[in-house]
PQR file of N, CA, C, O and H, with PARSE charges and radii, in Angstrom:
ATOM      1  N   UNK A   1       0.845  -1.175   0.000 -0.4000 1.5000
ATOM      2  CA  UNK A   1       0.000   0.000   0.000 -0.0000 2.0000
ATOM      3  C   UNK A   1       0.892   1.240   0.000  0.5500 1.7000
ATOM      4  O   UNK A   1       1.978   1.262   0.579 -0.5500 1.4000
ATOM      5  N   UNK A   2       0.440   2.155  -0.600 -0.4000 1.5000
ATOM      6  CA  UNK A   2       1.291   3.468  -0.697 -0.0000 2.0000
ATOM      7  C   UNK A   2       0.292   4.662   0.088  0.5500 1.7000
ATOM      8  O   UNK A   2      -0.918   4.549   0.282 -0.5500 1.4000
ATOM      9  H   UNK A   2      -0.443   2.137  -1.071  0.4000 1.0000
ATOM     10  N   UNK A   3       1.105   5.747   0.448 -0.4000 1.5000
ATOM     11  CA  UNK A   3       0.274   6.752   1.673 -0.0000 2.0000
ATOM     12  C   UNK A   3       0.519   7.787   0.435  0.5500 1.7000
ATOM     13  O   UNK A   3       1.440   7.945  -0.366 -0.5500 1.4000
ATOM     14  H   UNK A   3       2.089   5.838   0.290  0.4000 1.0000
ATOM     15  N   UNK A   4      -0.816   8.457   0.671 -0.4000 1.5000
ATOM     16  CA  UNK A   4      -0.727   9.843   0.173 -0.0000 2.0000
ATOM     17  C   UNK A   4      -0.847  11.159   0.437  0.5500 1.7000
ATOM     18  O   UNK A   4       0.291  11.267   0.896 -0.5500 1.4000
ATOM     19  H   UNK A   4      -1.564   8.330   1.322  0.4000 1.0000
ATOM     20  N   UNK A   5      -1.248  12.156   0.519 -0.4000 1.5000
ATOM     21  CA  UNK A   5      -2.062  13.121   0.807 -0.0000 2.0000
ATOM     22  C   UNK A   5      -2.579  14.181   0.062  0.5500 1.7000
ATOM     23  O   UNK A   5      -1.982  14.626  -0.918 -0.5500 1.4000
ATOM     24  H   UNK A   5      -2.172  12.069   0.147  0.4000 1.0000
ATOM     25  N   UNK A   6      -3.743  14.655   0.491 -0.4000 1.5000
ATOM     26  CA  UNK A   6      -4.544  15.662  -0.573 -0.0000 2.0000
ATOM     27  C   UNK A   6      -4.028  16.825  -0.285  0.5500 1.7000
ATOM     28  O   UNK A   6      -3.523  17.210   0.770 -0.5500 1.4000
ATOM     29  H   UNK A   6      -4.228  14.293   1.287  0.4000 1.0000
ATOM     30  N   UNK A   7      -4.229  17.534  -1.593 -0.4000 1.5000
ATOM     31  CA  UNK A   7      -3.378  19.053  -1.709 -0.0000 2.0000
ATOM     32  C   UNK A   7      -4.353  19.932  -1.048  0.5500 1.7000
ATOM     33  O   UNK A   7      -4.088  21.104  -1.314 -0.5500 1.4000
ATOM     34  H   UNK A   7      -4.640  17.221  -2.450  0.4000 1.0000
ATOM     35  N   UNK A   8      -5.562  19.789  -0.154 -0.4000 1.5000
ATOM     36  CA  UNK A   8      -6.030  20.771   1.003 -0.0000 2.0000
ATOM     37  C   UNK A   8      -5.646  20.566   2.051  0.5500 1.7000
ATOM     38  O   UNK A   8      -5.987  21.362   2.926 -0.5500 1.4000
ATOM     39  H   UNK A   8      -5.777  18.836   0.062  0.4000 1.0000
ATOM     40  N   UNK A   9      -4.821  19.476   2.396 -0.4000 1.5000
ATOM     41  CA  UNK A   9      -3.708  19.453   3.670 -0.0000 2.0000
ATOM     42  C   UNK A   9      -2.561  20.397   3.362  0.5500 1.7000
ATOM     43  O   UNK A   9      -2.007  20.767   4.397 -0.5500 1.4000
ATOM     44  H   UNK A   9      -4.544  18.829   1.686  0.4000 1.0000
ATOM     45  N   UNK A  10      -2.171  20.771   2.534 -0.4000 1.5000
ATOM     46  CA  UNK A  10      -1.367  21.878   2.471 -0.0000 2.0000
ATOM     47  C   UNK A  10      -1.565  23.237   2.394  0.5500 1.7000
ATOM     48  O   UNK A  10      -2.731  23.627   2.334 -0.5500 1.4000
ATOM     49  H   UNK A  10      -2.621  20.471   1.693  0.4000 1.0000
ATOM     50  N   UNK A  11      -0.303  24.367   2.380 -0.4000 1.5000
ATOM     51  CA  UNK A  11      -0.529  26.002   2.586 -0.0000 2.0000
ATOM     52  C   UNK A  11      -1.520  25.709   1.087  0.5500 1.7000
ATOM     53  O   UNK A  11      -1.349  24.842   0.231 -0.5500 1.4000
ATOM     54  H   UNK A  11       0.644  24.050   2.429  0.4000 1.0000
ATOM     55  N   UNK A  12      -2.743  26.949   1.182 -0.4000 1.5000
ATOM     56  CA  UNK A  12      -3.399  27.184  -0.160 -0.0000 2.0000
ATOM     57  C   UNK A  12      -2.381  28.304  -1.054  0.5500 1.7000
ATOM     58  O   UNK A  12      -2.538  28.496  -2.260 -0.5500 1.4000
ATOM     59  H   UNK A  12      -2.882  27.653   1.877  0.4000 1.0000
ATOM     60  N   UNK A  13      -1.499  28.875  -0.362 -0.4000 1.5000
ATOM     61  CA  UNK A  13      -0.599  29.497  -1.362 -0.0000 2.0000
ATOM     62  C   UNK A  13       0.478  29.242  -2.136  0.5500 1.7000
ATOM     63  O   UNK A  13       1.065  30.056  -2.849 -0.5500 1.4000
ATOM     64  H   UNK A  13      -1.371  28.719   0.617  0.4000 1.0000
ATOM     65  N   UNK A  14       0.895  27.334  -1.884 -0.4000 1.5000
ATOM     66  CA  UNK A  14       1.935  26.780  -2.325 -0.0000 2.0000
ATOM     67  C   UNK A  14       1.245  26.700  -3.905  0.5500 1.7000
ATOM     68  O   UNK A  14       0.063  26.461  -4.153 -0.5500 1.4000
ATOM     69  H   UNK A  14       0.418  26.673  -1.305  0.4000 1.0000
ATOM     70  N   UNK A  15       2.178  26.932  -4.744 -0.4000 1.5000
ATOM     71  CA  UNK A  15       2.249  25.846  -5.633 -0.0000 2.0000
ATOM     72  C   UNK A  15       2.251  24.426  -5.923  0.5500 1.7000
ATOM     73  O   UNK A  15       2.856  23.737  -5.101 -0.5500 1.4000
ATOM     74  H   UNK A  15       3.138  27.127  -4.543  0.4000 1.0000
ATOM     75  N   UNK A  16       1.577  23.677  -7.153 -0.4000 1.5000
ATOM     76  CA  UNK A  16       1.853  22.471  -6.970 -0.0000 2.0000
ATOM     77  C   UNK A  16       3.092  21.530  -6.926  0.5500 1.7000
ATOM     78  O   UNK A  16       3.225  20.331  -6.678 -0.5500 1.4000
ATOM     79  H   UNK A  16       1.087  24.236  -7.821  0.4000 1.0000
ATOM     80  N   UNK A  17       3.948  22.533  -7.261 -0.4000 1.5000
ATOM     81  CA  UNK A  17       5.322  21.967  -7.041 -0.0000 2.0000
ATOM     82  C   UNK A  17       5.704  22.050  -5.501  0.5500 1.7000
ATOM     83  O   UNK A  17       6.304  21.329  -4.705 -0.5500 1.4000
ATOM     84  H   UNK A  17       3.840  23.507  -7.462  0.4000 1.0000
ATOM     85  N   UNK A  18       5.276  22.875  -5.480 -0.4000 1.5000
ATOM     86  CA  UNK A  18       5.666  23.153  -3.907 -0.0000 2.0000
ATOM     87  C   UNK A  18       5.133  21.849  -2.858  0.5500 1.7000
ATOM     88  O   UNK A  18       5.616  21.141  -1.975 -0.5500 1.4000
ATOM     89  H   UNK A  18       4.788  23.461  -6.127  0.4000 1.0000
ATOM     90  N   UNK A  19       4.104  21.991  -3.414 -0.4000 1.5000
ATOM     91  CA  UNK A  19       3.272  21.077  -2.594 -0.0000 2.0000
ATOM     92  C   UNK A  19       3.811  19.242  -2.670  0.5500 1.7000
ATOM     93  O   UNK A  19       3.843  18.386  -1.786 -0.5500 1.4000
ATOM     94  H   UNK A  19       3.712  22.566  -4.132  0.4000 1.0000
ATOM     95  N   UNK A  20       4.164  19.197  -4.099 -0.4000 1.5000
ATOM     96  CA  UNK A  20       5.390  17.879  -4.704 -0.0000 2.0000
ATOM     97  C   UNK A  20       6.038  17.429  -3.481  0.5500 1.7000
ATOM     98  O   UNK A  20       6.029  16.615  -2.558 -0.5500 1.4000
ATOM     99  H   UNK A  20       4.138  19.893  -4.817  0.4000 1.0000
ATOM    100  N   UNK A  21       6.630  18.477  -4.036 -0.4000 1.5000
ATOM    101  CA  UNK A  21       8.242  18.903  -3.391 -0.0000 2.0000
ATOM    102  C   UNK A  21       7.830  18.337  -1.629  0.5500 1.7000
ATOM    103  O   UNK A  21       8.240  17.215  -1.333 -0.5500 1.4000
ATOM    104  H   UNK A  21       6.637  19.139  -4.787  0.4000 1.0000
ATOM    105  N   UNK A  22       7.185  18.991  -0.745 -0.4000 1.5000
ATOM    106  CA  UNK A  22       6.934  18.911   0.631 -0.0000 2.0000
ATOM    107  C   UNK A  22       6.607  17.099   0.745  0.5500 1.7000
ATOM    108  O   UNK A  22       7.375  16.205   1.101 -0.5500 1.4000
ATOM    109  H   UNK A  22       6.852  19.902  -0.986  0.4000 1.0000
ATOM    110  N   UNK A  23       5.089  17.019   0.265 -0.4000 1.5000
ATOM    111  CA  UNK A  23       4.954  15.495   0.438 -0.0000 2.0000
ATOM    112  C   UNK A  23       5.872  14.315   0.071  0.5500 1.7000
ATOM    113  O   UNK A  23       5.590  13.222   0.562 -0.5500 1.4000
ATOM    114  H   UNK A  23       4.465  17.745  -0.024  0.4000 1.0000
ATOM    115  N   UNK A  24       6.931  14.418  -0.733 -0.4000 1.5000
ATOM    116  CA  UNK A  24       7.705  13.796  -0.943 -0.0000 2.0000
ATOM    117  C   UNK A  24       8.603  13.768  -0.067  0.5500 1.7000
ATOM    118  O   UNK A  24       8.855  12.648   0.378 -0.5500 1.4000
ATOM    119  H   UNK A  24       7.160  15.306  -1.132  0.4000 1.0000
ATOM    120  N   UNK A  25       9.306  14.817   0.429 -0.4000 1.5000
ATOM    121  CA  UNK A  25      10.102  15.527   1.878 -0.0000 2.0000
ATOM    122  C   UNK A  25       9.380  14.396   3.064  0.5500 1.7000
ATOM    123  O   UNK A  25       9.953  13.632   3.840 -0.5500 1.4000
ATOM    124  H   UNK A  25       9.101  15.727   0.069  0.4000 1.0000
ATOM    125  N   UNK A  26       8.208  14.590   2.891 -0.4000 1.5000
ATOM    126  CA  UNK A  26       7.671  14.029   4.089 -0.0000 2.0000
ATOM    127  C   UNK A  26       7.225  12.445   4.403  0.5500 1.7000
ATOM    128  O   UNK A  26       6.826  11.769   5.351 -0.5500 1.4000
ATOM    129  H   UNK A  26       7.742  15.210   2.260  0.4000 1.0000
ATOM    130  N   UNK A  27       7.574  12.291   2.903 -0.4000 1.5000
ATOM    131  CA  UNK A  27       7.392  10.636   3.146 -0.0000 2.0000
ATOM    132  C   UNK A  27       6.470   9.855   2.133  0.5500 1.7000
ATOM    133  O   UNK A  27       6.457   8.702   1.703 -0.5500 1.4000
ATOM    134  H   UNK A  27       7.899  12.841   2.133  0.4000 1.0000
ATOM    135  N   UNK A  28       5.458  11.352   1.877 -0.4000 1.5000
ATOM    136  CA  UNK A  28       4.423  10.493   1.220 -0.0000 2.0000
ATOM    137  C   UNK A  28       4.795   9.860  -0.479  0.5500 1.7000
ATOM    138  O   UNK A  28       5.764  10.287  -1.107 -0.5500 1.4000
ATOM    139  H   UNK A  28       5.469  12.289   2.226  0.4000 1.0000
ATOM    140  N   UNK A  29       3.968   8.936  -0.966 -0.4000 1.5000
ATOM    141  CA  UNK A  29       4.542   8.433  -1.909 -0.0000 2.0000
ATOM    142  C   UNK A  29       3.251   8.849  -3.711  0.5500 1.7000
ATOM    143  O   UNK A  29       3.336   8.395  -4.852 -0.5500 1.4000
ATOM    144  H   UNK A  29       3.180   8.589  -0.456  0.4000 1.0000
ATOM    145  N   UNK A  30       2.227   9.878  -3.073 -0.4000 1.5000
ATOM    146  CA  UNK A  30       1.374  10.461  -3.792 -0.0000 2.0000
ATOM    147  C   UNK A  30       0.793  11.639  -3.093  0.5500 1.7000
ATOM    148  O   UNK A  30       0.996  11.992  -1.932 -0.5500 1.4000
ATOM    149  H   UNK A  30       2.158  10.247  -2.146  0.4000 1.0000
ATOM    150  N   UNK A  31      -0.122  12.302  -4.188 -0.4000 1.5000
ATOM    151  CA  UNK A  31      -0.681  13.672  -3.734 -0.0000 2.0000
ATOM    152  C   UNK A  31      -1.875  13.511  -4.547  0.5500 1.7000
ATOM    153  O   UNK A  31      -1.763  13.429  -5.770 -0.5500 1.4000
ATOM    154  H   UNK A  31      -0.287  12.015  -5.131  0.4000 1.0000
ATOM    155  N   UNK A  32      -3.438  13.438  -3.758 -0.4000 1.5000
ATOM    156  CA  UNK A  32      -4.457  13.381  -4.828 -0.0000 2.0000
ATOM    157  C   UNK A  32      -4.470  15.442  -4.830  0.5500 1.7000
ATOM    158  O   UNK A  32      -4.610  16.214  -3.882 -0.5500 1.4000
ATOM    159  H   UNK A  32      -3.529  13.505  -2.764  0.4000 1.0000
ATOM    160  N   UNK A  33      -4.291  15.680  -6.103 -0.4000 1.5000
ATOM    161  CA  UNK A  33      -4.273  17.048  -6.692 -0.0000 2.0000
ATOM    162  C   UNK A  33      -5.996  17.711  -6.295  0.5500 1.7000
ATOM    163  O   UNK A  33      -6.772  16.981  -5.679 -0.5500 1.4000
ATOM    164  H   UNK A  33      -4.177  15.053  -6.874  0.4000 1.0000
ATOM    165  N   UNK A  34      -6.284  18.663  -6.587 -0.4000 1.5000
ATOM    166  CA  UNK A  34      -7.763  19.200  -6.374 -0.0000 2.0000
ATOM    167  C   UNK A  34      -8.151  20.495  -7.535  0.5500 1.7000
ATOM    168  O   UNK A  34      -7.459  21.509  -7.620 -0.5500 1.4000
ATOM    169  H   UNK A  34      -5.653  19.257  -7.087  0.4000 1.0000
ATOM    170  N   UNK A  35      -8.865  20.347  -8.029 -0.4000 1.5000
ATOM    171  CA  UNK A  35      -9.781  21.544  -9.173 -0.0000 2.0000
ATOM    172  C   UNK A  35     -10.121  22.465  -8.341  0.5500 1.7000
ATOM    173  O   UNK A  35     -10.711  22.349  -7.267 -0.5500 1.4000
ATOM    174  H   UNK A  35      -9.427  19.524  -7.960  0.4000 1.0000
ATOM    175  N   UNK A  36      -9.671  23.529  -8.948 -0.4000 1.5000
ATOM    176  CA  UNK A  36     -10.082  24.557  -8.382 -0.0000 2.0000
ATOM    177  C   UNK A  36     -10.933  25.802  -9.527  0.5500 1.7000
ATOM    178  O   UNK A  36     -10.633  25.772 -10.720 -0.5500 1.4000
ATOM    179  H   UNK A  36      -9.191  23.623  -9.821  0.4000 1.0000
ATOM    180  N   UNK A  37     -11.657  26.520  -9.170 -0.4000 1.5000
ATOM    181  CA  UNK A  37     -12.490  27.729  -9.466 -0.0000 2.0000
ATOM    182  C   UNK A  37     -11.542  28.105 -10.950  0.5500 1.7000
ATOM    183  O   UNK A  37     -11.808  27.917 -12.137 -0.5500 1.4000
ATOM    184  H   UNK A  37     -11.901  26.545  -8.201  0.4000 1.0000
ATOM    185  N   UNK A  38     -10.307  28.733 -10.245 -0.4000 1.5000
ATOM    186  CA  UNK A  38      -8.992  29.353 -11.448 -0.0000 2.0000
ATOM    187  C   UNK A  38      -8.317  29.313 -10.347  0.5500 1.7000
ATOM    188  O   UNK A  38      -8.638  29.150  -9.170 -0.5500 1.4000
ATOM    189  H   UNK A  38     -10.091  28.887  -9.280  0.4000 1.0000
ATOM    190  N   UNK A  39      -6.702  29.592 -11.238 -0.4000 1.5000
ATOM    191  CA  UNK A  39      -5.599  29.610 -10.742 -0.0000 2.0000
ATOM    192  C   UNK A  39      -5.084  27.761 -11.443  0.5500 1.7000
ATOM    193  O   UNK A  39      -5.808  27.048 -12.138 -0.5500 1.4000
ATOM    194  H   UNK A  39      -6.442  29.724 -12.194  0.4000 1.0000
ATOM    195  N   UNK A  40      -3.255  27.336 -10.818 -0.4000 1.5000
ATOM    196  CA  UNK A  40      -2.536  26.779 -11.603 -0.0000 2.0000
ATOM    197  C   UNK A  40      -3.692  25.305 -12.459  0.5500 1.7000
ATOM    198  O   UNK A  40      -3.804  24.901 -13.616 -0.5500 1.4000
ATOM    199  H   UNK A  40      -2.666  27.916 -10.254  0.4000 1.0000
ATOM    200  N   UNK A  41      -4.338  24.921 -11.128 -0.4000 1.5000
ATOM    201  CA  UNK A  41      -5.359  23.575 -11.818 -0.0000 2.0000
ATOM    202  C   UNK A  41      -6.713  24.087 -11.777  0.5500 1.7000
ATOM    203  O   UNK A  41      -7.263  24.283 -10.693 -0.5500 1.4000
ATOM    204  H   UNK A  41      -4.246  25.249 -10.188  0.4000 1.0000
ATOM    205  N   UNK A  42      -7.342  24.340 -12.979 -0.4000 1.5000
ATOM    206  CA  UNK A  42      -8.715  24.231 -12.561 -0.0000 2.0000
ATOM    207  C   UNK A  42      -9.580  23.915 -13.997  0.5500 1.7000
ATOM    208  O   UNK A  42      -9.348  22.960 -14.738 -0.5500 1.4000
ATOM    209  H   UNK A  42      -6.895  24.181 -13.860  0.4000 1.0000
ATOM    210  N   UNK A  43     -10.456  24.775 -14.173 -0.4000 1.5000
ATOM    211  CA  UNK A  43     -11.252  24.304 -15.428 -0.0000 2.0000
ATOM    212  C   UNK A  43     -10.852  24.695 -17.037  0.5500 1.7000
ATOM    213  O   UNK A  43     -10.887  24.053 -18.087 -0.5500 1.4000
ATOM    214  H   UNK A  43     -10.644  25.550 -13.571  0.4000 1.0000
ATOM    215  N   UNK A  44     -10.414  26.223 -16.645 -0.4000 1.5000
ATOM    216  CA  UNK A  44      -9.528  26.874 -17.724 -0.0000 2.0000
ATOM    217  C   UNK A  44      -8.061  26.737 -18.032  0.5500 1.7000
ATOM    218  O   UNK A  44      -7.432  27.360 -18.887 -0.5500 1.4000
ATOM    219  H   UNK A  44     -10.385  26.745 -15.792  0.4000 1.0000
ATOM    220  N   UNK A  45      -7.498  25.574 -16.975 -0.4000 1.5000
ATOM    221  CA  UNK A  45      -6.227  25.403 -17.694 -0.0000 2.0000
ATOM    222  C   UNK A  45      -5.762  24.062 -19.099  0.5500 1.7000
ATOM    223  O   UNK A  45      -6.115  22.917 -19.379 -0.5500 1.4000
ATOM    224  H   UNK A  45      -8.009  25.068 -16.281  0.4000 1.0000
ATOM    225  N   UNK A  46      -5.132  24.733 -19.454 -0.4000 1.5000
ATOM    226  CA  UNK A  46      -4.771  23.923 -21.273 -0.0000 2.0000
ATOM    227  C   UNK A  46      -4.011  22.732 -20.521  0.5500 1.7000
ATOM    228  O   UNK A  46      -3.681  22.355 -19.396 -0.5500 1.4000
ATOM    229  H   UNK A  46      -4.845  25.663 -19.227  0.4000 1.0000
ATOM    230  N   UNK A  47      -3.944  22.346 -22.020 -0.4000 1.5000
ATOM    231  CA  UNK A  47      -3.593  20.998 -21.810 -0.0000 2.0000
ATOM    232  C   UNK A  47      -1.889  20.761 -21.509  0.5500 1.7000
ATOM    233  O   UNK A  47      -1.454  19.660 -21.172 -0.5500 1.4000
ATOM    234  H   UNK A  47      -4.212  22.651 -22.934  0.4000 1.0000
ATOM    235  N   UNK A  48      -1.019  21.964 -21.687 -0.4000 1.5000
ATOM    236  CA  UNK A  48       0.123  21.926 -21.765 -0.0000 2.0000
ATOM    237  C   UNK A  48       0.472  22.115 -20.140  0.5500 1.7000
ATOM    238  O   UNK A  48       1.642  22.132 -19.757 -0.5500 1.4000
ATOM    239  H   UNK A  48      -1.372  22.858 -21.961  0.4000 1.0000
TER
END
């Protein structure tokens, strides 16, 4: 089994790298990501 954690356990001002970056630091071995309104993930971002 692998541990993860969701990206609303983290600062809301990190980036998703940031946020990478920490859970990995910390052990975990995933991050379920989250949609947001706007900003880096949400409905209006492209595919790139």
């Amino acid at each position: 089994m692998k541990k993860g954690i969701n990206r609303w356990s983290l600062p809301a001002d990190w980036t998703i790298r940031q946020c990478m970056e920490a859970a990995k630091k910390a052990g975990f071995e995933g991050i379920e990501l989250a949609l947001d309104e706007s900003g880096e993930l949400s409905l209006e971002t492209g595919a790139a």
